[in-house]
N, C-alpha and C positions, 0 to 999 in steps of 0.2 A: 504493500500500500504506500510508504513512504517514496521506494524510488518511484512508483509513479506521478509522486507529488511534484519529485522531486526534476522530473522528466518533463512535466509537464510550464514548469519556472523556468527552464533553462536549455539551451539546444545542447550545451556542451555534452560527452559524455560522459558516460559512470567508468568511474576507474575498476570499477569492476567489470565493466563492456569490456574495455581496452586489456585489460591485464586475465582474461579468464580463466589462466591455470591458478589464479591465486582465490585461495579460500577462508570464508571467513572462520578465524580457530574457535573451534567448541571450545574451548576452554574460557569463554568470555562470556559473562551474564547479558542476559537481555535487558535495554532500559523498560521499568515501569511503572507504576502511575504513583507505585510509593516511593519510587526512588527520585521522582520531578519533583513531589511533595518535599521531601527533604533536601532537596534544591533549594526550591524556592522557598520554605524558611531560611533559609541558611544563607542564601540571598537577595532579600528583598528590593525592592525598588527595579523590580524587571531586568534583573542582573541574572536569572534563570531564564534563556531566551527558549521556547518553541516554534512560535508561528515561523513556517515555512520559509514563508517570504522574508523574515529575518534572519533565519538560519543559513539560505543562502550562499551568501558571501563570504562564509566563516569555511563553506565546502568547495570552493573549488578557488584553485590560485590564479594569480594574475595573469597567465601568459594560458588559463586553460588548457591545461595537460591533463589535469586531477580534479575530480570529482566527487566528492561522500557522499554518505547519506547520513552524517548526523541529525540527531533530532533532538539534541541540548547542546546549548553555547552555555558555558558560564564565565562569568565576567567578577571574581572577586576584586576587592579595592586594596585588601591585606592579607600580608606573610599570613597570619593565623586562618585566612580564608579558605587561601591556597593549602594548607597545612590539612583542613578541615574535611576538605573536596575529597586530598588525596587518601585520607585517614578509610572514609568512606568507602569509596573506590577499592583502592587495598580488599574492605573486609568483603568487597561484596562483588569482586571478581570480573568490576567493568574497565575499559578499556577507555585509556585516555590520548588524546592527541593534542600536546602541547601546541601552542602558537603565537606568533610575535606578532610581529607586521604581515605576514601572509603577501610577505616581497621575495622568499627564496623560490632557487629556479630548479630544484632536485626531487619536486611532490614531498617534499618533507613537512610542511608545513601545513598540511591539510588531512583529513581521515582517508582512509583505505576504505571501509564500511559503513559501523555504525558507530565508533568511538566517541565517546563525549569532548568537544571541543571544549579547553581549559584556553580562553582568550587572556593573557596580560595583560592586555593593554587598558586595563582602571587600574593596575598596579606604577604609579605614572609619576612618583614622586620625587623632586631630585631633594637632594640629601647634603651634606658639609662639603665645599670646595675648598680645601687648604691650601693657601697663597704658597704659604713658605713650600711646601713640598709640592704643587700641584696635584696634590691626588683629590680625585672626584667620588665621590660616592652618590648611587643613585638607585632607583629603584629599575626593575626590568624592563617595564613597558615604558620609558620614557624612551620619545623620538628623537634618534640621531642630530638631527639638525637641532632639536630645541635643546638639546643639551650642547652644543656646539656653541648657539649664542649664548648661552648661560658661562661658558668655559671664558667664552670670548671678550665679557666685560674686566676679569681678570687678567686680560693678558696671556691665554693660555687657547690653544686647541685643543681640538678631537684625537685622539691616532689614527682615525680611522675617516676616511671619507668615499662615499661612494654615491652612485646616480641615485640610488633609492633614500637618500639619508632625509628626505620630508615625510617619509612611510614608516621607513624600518625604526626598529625598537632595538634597544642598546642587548638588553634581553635574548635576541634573535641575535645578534652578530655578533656576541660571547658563545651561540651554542651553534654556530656554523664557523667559528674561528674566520667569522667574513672578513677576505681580504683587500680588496678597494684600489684609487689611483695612486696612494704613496705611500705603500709599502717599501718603494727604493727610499723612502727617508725615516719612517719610523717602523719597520720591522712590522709583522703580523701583528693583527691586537692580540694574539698567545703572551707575545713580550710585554704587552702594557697594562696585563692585569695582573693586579697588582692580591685582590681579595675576591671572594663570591659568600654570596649564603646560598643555600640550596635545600628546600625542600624536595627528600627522597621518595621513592615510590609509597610506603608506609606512611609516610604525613611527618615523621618525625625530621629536625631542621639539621640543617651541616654547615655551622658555622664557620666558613674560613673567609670571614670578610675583615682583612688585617690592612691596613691602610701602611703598611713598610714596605720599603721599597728592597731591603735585604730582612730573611728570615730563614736561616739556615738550621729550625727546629724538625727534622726528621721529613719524613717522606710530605711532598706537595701535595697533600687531598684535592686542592681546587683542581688541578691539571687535566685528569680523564674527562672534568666534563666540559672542559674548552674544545670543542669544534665535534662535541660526541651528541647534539641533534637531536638532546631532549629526550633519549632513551637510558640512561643513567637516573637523570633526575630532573627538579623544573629549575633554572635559575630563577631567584628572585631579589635580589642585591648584587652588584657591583662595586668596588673598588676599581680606578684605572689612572694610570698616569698619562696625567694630560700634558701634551710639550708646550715651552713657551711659543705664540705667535709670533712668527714675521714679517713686520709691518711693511718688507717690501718683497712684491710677488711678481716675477714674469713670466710671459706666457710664448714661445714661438712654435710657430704652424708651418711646416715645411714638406713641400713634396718631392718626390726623388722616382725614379723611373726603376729599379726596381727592388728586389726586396735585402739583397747583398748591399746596397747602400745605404736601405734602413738600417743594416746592423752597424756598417761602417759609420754612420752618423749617430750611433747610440753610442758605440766607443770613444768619437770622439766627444760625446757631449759629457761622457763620465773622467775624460781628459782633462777638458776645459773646465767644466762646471766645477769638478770639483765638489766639496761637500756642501754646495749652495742646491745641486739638482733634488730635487723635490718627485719629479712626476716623469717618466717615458712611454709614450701611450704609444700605439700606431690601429691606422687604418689602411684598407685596400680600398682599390677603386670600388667598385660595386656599394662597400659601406657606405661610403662616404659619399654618391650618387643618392642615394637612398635616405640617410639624413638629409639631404641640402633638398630632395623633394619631399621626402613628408613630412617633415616639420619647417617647409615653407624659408628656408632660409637662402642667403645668398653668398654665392661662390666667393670666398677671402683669397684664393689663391688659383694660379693656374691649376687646370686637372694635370693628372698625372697617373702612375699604375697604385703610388702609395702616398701615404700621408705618415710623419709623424709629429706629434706636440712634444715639446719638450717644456716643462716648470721648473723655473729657480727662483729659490727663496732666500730671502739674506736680511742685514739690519733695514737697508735704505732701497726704494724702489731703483733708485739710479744704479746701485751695486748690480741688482739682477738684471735688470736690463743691459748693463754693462758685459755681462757676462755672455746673455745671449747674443748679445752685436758679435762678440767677438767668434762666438760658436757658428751664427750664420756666414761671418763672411769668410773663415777659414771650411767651411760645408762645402759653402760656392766655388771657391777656390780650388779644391780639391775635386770639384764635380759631385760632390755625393750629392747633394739637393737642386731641385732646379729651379726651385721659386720657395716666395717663403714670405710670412709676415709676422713683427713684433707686437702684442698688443700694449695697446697705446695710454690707453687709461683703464677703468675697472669695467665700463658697457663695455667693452671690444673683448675684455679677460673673458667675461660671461659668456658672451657669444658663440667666442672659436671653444671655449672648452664645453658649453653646450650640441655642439656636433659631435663631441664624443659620447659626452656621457647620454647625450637622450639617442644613442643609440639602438635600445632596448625597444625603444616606440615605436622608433622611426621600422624596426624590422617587423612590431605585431601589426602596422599599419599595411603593409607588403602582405600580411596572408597569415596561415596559420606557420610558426616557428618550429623548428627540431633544433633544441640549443644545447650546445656540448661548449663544455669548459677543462680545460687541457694545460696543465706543465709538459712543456717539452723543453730539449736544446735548443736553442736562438735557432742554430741553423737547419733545425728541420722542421720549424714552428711554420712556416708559410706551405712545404712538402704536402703537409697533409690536408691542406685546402687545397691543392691545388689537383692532388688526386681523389680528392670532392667532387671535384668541380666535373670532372672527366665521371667518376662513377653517376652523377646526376643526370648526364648527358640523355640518358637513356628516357629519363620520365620528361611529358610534355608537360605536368601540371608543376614541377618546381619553376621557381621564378627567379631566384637569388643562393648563390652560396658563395656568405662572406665569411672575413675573417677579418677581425680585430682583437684589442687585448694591451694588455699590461706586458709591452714590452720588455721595459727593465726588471722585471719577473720572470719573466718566461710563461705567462700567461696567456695563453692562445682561448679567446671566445670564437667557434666556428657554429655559423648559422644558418641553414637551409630555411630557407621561406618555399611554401607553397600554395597556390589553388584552389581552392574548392577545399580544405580543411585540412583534417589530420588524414593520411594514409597507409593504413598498414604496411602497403609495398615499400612505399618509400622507406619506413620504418625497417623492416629487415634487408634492408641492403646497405642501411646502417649500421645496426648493432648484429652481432656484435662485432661489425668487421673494423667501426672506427678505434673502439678500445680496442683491440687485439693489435691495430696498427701501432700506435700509445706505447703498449705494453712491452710490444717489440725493442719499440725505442728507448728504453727505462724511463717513460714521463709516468707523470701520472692523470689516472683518469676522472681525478678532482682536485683540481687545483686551487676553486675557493668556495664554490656552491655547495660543496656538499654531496653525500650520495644519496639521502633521500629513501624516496618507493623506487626510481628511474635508474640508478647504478648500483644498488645493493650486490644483488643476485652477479656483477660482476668483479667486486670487490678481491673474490679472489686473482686474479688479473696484477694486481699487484701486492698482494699480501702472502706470505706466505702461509703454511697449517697451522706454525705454530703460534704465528701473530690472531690468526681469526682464531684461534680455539684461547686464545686469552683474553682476547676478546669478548666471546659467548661466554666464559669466566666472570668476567668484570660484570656481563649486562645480570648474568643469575644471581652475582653477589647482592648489589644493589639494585635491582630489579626482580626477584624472584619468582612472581606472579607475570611477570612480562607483561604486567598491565600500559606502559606507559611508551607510546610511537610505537606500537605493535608494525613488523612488515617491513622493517624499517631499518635501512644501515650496515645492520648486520644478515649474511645471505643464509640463513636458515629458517625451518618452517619450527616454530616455535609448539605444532599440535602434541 
């Protein structure tokens, strides 16, 4: 009755359409009318959501890959809520699907079934900013950018920035260890958490929310559940160190013919810049065609086969701009770029790094998306778009296969747009031949999104037996009901 409800709101499909050797485990209670009951005392003010058309949004993510069928949201406001939920849960053998911002690109952030969606996002409080040390404390569901301006009146940033940062919740990109455009200046946010509390599968709390920045008292408890995706436990505090801001930022946008002189122009820009480079992004023609039409903007630069941006940060605006003069005119010199431009003031900064970052759009605007996120070698990061590109050849309804990404990471994002929807063909002539390509090459087959529902079951690919059976270890220790991101991460059937 519910998928039909649920079918009937929405064209997308049920992740159980899509995925049909997957079943939902007996071992999980059914919700029922005394368990809504106990809900909704326990959170009143319609903080127990049902109505369909509410629930919604809470089941299927943004880019429509995944689909549930939940038929409770709950929205606590406190730690003891969350504590209360889980307590419950635990005794009573129901199945939970943690969620942030409902911005991840891995189906991790959404039900498989019929799991109860546990929303953080009323958990939204920020907490003490200590000047002298910069450490932040905040609750989980506060959004990235609103704590960014919060950081920002002190003199301090994020370590973490990325295209979703008006969505995502701090919450979510401590439990996908999300990694963003400048990682080449402050390291993964792995490095800049500093504390967590976490409420466990059983409701009871796991204080390690220590605001020191050295604490060499025995084994790191916070660590397993950085970038482990909410099937350990729920984050619900934070600790992080926030770096001081630098009040002067530039931005250069450069194109180069082909992709051996993106690398050649990233070396020299880690030459030149020096410890001022902040950000190395690149784009391929096709991307960067496809930004400049569907989000309506206009060409900064000659076309070319690639594009890349380069960020330097320093005390004084003239420093970084200084820096990049000197990086485009030794590029040009050398022929690695063939056109290029500096931004000039803070509209023009916005603008060109707006063609990166609303890339994401600009590609669900082109059609339905097949999105893979990839570490690889510098020099085999564009190889395997390019034998994309050639494997696509064959379907008439794909439209687009790009590649962009976090160059100075070795982060390759490759995107098939297609047609008239999702296609199962298209889909196995994908998987799993793109990871096994990955695999080949020692990358890996998540480089920041996460595995999700959508890479699990490949995980072996790069883990070896006795990683994933420490693994399945760690989830039964503190998980042992496997109530919590059932399906999820790790490739076993949990019956």
């Amino acid at each position: 009755m519910w998928s039909q409800i649920v079918r009937r709101l929405s064209t997308s499909p049920l992740t159980r359409e899509r995925h049909p050797k997957l079943r939902r485990s007996p071992r999980y209670a059914t919700l029922g009318d005394k368990d809504i009951s106990f809900f909704e005392r326990l959170l009143p003010g319609g903080r127990a959501i049902t109505n369909p058309d509410d629930c919604l949004p809470y089941n299927i993510d943004w880019i429509k890959t995944c689909q549930g069928q939940s038929q409770l949201i709950l929205r606590p406001k406190t730690v003891d809520e969350v504590q209360a939920v889980l307590r419950y849960c635990h005794e009573r053998q129901l199945a939970v699907c943690p969620q942030s911002g409902n911005t991840g690109l891995a189906g991790g952030s959404v039900p498989v079934f019929d799991e109860i969606v546990l929303s953080l996002r009323s958990l939204n409080s920020i907490g003490d900013f200590d000047e002298n040390s910069g450490v932040l404390i905040a609750d989980a569901g506060c959004i990235l950018q609103t704590l960014d301006t919060h950081v920002q009146q002190f003199g301090h940033t994020m370590p973490l920035d990325l295209g979703a940062k008006g969505s995502c919740l701090i919450g979510g990109n401590v439990a996908t260890n999300a990694g963003g455009i400048r990682v080449v200046r402050y390291g993964s946010l792995r490095s800049a958490v500093l504390g967590l509390e976490i409420v466990l599968a059983d409701g009871s709390l796991l204080d390690c929310l220590t605001s020191l920045r050295k604490d060499n008292t025995g084994i790191d408890l916070k660590q397993p559940f950085i970038g482990s995706e909410g099937i350990l436990g729920i984050i619900t505090r934070v600790a992080l160190a926030c770096p001081s801001a630098m009040s002067g930022v530039g931005l250069g946008f450069f194109s180069c013919s082909s992709f051996e002189n993106i690398l050649s122009t990233m070396r020299l820009a880690r030459k030149i810049c020096g410890e001022t480079l902040s950000a190395i992004e690149f784009l391929d023609e096709s991307t960067y065609n496809l930004s400049l039409k569907n989000l309506k903007k206009n060409k900064p630069i000659e076309s070319n086969k690639f594009y890349i941006l380069v960020e330097t940060m320093s005390s004084t605006y003239e420093q970084a701009k200084a820096t990049l003069e000197k990086l485009a005119n030794s590029a040009l010199e050398k022929e690695f770029i063939t056109d290029g431009t500096l931004a000039q003031d803070l509209t023009q900064y916005k603008d060109l790094w707006s063609i990166r970052e609303r890339v994401p759009e600009a590609l669900v605007a082109d059609g339905y998306v097949f999105k893979y996120d990839f570490s690889l070698p510098p020099s085999r990061m564009y190889k395997l778009v390019e034998e994309t590109q050639e494997r696509m050849k064959q379907f008439s309804n794909v439209r687009n296969v790009t590649g962009f990404g976090h160059l100075g990471d070795q982060n390759l994002h490759l995107n098939i747009t297609v047609k008239h929807g999702y296609s199962d063909e298209i889909k196995h002539a994908l998987e799993p031949w793109l990871y096994e390509w990955v695999a080949k090459e020692r990358g890996s087959i998540s480089a920041e999104h996460g595995l999700g529902l959508h890479k699990s079951k490949y995980l072996q690919l790069n883990k070896g037996k006795q990683s994933l059976e420490l693994m399945k270890q760690m989830k039964n220790m503190f998980d042992p009901k496997c109530i919590l991101n059932p399906y999820k991460v790790i490739p076993y059937q949990i019956d």
